[in-house]
C-alpha positions as CSV (number, residue, x, y, z in Angstrom):
1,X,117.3,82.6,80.4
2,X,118.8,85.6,82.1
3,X,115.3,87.2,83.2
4,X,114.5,88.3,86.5
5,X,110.7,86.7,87.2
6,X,108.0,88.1,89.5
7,X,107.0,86.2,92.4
8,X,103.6,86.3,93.0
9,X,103.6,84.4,96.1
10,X,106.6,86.5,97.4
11,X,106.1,88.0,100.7
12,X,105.3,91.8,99.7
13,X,102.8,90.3,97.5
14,X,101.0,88.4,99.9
15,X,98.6,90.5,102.2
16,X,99.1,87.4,104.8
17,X,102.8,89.0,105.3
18,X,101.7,92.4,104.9
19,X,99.1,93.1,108.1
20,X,100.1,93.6,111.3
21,X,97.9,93.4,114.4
22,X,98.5,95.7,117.3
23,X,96.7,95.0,120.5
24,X,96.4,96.7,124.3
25,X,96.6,100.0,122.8
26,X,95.8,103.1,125.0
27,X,92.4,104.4,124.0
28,X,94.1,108.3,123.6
29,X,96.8,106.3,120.5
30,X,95.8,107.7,117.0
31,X,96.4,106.9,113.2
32,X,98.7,109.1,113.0
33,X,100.5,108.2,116.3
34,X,101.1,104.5,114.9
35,X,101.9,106.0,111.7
36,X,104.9,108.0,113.3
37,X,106.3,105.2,115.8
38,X,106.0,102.5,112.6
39,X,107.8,105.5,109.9
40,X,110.4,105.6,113.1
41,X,111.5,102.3,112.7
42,X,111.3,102.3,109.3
43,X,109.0,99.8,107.9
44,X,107.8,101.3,104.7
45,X,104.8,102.7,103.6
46,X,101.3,102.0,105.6
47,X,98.7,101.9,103.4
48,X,95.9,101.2,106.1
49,X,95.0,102.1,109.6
50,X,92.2,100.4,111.3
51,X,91.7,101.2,115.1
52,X,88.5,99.4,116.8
């Protein structure tokens, strides 16, 4: 039919595909250190930071 249809199961829809953990961190690394070092490789946007 020539119509381009959504995906809702696609990856970037799916917040199973959009978390990443990152452990062993320094206790000194901030939000906005991760913030910088994930914008550096180019990721996309980060919508959340959670640091325990």
């Amino acid at each position: 039919d020539g119509q381009e249809r959504r995906n809702e199961d696609a990856p970037e829809n799916n917040p199973q595909y959009t978390t990443v953990y990152v452990g062993n961190l320094a206790p000194e690394v901030t939000s906005v250190d991760l913030h910088r070092l994930f914008h550096a490789l180019g990721v996309g946007v980060i919508e959340d930071v959670r640091i325990k």
